[in-house]
BALUMTOR-47768 format. One record per residue (C-alpha): residue in one letter; x, y, z. Coordinates in steps of 0.25 Angstrom, whole numbers, plus 5000, padded with zeros to 4 digits. Each point is the difference from the previous one (the first is absolute). Last residue first. Example, Ala and Ser with C-alpha at 12.3 -4.5 7.8 and 13.67 -1.06 7.14 Angstrom:
<atoms>
S505549965029 A499449865002 
</atoms>
This chain:
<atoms>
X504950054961 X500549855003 X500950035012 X499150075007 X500250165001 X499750125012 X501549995003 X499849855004 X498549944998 X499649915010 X499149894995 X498649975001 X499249894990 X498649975002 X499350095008 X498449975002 X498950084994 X498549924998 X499150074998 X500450094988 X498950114994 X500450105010 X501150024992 X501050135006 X499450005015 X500249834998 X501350014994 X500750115011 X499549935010 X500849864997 X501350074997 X499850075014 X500049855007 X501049964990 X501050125004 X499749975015 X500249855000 X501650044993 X500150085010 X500150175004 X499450034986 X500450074988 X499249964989 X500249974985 X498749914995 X499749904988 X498449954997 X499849864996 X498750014995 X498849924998 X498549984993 X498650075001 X499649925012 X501150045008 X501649965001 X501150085006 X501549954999 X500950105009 X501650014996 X500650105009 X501450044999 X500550055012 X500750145005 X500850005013 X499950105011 
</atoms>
């Protein structure tokens, strides 16, 4: 299964985020899908949580870590 690179931006009344998450998932719709789920069970303050950015990391890195 590969692992991916979520970048989800959240936004709420108290301000916003951009939140980085590591996740091994079946696609890339998967891994954003989950990414998404894990920021708003984490900061409930956000209401709005979308992905941004998703990239395919190879051998559990990305190219700019």
């Amino acid at each position: 299964m590969p692992r991916y690179k979520v970048i989800v931006e959240c936004s709420g009344p108290h301000g916003n985020a951009a939140l980085t998450y590591r996740i091994n998932a079946a696609s890339q719709f998967a891994a954003e899908f989950r990414a998404c789920q894990l920021a708003g069970d984490h900061y409930p303050e956000y209401r709005d949580i979308k992905p941004v950015r998703t990239e395919v990391l190879k051998n559990g890195w990305s190219k700019a870590d």
